[in-house]
C-alpha positions, 0 to 999 in steps of 0.5 A: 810814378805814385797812383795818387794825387801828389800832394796827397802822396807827398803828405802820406810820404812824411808818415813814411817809415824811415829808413836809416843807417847804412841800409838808408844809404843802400836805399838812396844810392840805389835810387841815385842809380836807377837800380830796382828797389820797392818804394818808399811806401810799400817799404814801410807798409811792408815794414809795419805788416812784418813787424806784426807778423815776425816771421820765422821763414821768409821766402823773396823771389826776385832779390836783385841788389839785396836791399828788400832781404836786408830790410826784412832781416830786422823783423825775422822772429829769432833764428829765423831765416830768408831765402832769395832768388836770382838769376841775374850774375850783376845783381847776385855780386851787388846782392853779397857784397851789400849783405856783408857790408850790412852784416846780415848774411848768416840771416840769408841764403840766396838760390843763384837761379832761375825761380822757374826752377828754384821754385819747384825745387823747394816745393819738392823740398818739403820747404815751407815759409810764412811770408812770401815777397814776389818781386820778379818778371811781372810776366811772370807772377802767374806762373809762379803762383801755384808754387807761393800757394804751395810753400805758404804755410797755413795763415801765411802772407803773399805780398807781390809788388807793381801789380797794377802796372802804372795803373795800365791793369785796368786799360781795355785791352785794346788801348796796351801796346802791344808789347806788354800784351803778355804781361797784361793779361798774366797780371790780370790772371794773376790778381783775379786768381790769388783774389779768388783762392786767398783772402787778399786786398790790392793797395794803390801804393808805389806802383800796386801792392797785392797782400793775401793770406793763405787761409788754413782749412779750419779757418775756410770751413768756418 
């Protein structure tokens, strides 16, 4: 459901990247099925800011049936690479079976994990990205936060997608069911935190976009 009004959000949508070829058809049969996939609109907002940034080292965590990955394989710099994380077995074969068809998996190697544990194991690793794209349990973004800030590279970009949760972030506390009690007040924690420590802006498109920028040192003392 779009945060804004839909006529508005529909004239906005003709603007909207297209999304061709075999990933376009990736991309409608995958809404056809009620499969996770980012919206139209943070795709190509996502689109533009990477075709801006043309990263070297692409971090996904949350990659589901591999259609963000394949999207951000046609703004790598060259020899660039992705890594992406997943732990669920259905999504993982979706994911292979759509990089092959799509013939971009020499571009990506994906971690078949918990990121609970993958992520500490790169940090460990010495492993370092430029962008970073958080797509996973939104319970679960704050947690995994310190670990984004660790592999960013200085200047490096986090976007984490359906941060205002259906516009329910800013319901008073007592007015959540209780049931998504948990993840409220995470992504909460999770927007005033990286707001706090990145230069970062929340945007009302698909269902919250947040992008911040890990800022170098040089650039904080100046």
């Amino acid at each position: 459901m779009g945060l804004i009004d839909k006529k508005l959000q529909d004239y906005i949508g003709g603007f909207t990247a297209n999304i061709g070829g075999d990933l376009g058809i990736l991309y409608q049969k995958a809404c056809d099925e009620g499969l996770p996939v980012i919206s139209a609109e943070v795709a190509s907002f996502l689109m533009t800011l990477l075709a801006s940034k043309r990263p070297k080292n692409i971090l996904e965590i949350g990659c589901a049936i591999g259609f963000s990955s394949a999207l951000f394989t046609g703004y790598l710099a060259s020899g660039g690479k992705i890594t992406t994380i997943d732990r669920y077995k259905y999504m993982i074969e979706r994911a292979k079976e759509n990089f092959g068809k799509l013939d971009v998996a020499d571009k990506i190697t994906l971690l078949e994990e918990d990121a609970a544990k993958a992520l500490p194991e790169l940090v460990n690793k010495g492993e370092k990205f430029d962008f970073i794209f958080m797509d996973c349990g939104k319970g679960q973004y704050l947690n995994f936060l310190p670990y984004c800030l660790e592999l960013l590279e200085a200047n490096g970009i986090l976007a984490a997608d359906d941060v205002l949760q259906s516009g329910m972030i800013s319901w008073d506390y007592d007015k959540i069911p209780k049931r998504q009690r948990t993840t409220y007040n995470n992504m909460r924690k999770f927007l005033e935190t990286a707001v706090a420590v990145c230069t970062a802006s929340i945007l009302p498109i698909g269902d919250g976009l947040l992008v911040c920028v890990k800022e170098s040192e040089e650039n904080k003392q100046s």
